[in-house]
C-alpha positions in Angstrom: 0.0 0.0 0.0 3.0 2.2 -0.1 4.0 2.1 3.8 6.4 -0.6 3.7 8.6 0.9 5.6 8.0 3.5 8.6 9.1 6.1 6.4 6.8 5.4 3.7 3.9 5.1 6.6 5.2 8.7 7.9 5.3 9.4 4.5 1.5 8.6 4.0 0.1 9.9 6.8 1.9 13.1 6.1 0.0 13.3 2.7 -3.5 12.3 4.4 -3.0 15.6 6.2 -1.7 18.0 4.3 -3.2 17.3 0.8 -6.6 15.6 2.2 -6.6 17.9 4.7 -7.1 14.8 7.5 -6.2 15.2 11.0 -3.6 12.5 12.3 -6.4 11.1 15.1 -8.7 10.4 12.0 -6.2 8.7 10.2 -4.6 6.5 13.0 -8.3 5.9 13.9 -9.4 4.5 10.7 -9.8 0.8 10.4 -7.1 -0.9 8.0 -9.9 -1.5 5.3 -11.0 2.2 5.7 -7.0 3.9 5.5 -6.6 1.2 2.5 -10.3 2.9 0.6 -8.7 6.7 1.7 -5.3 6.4 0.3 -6.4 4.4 -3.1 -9.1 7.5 -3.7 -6.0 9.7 -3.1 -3.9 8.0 -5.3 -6.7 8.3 -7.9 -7.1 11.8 -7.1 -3.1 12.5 -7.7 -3.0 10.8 -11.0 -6.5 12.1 -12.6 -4.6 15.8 -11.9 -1.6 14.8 -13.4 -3.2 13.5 -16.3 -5.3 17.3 -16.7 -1.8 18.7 -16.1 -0.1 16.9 -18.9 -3.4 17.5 -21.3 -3.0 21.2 -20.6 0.6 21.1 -21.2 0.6 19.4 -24.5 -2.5 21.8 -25.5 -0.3 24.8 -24.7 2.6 23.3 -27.0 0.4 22.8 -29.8 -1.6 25.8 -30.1 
């Protein structure tokens, strides 16, 4: 889930809060299942924007 490691799980929860805007109690609160939904949604969330990004960027190349 990309918290292999404590780093990566510092890593997470570090991303939960300042880019979900989730508080640390709600995410060391959350059931497995429900910190497995939160960071997937996330994860989606991070690559539909950097797909937009790139669309935008190859739009402002060609014209």
């Amino acid at each position: 889930m990309g918290h292999d490691t404590l780093s990566g799980h510092i890593h997470t929860n570090y991303h939960l809060m300042v880019d979900a805007n989730m508080s640390l109690d709600t995410i060391n609160n959350m059931m497995p299942w429900e910190r497995i939904v939160y960071v997937n949604l996330y994860i989606e969330s991070l690559k539909k924007k950097k797909e937009e990004h790139e669309k935008q960027r190859a739009m402002a190349r060609h014209g």
